[in-house]
N, C-alpha and C positions, 0 to 999 in steps of 0.2 A: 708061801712063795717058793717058786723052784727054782732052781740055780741052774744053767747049763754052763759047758765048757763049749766053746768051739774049737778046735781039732785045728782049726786055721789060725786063728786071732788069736786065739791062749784069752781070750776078755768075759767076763761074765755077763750071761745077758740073763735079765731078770722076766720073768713074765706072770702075771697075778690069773691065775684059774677062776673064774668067775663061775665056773659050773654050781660047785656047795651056794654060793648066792641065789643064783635063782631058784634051783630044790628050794629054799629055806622061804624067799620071797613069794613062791607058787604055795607052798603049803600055808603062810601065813594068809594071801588070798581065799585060798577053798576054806579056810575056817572062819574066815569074813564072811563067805558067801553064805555057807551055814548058822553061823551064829546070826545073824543080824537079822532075820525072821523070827529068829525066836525072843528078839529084844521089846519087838513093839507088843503094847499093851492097850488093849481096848479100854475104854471107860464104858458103863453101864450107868446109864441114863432114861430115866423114864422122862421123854419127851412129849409137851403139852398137845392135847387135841384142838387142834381149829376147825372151821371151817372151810372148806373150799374155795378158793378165787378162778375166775375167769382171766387168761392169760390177756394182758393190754391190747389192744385191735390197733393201735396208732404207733406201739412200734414195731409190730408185721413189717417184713417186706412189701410190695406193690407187687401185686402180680400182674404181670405185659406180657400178653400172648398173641401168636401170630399164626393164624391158621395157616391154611395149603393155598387157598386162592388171595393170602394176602391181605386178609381184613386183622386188625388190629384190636385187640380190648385191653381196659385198664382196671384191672379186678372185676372183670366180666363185663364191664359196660363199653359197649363200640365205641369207638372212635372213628371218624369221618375222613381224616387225615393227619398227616404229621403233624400238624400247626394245633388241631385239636388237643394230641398226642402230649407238644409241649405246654400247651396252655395248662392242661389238669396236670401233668407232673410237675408245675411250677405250683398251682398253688396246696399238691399236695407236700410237696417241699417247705412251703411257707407253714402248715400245722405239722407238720415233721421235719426239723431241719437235718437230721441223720437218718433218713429214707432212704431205702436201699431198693434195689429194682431186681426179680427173681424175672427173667427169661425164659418160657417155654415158646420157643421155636418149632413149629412143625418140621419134618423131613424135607419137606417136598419147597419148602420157604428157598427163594435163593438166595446165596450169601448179599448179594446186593443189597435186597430189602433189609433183610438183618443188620447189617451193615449201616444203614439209614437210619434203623430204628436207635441203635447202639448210637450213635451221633446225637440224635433226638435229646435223647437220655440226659447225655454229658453238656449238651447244648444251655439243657434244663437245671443242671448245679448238681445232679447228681452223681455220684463218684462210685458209690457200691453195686455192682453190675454181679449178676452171677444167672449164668444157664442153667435150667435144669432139664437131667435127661433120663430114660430110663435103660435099667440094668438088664441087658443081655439074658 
């Protein structure tokens, strides 16, 4: 701690230099950051051979696509109209109650239909909605 005098007040004013704390607190960090990679230890384990499994098909997403002129599929099988649309995501909701709905939208789709479809969807009980698009 440093003491001044004021020239005016004749009063001590105290003030605590915190600069040595943080040096000290910053050096004790970068040696965390170093040391602690070198802390973790792998275990070596010879793990058992299986056979292969086929990933489950019923808890996939649904795939709902909407081409350019507007026709509608539900994992590739047309649909005729919305009412269609709801019918089979209801009863694919009733053997999957956590069915989730993957969205490929054409470009040229207008936001309306989409729009429709997405309602359809939500209409039907289902609640997992996700677009997919592609990368640039």
């Amino acid at each position: 701690m440093g003491f001044k005098i004021n020239s005016d007040d004749e009063e001590a004013v105290s003030e605590i230099n915190v600069t040595p704390l943080v040096d000290v607190m910053l050096v004790l960090v970068i040696i965390l950051l170093v040391t602690a990679p070198l802390l973790t230890q792998s275990i070596n384990v010879a793990l058992p051979k299986t056979t292969s499994t086929t990933p489950d098909t019923e808890k996939q997403p649904l795939q709902l696509g909407i081409e350019a002129q507007g026709q509608i599929t539900l994992n590739k099988i047309p649909m005729t109209d919305l009412a269609e649309l709801d019918k089979s995501l209801k009863s694919e909701l009733s053997l999957n109650p956590e069915a989730g709905v993957h969205i490929y939208a054409d470009s040229a789709v207008s936001y309306g239909k989409v729009a429709e479809v997405m309602a359809t969807v939500q209409h039907a009980g289902i609640a997992k909605m996700s677009f997919v698009t592609v990368e640039k």
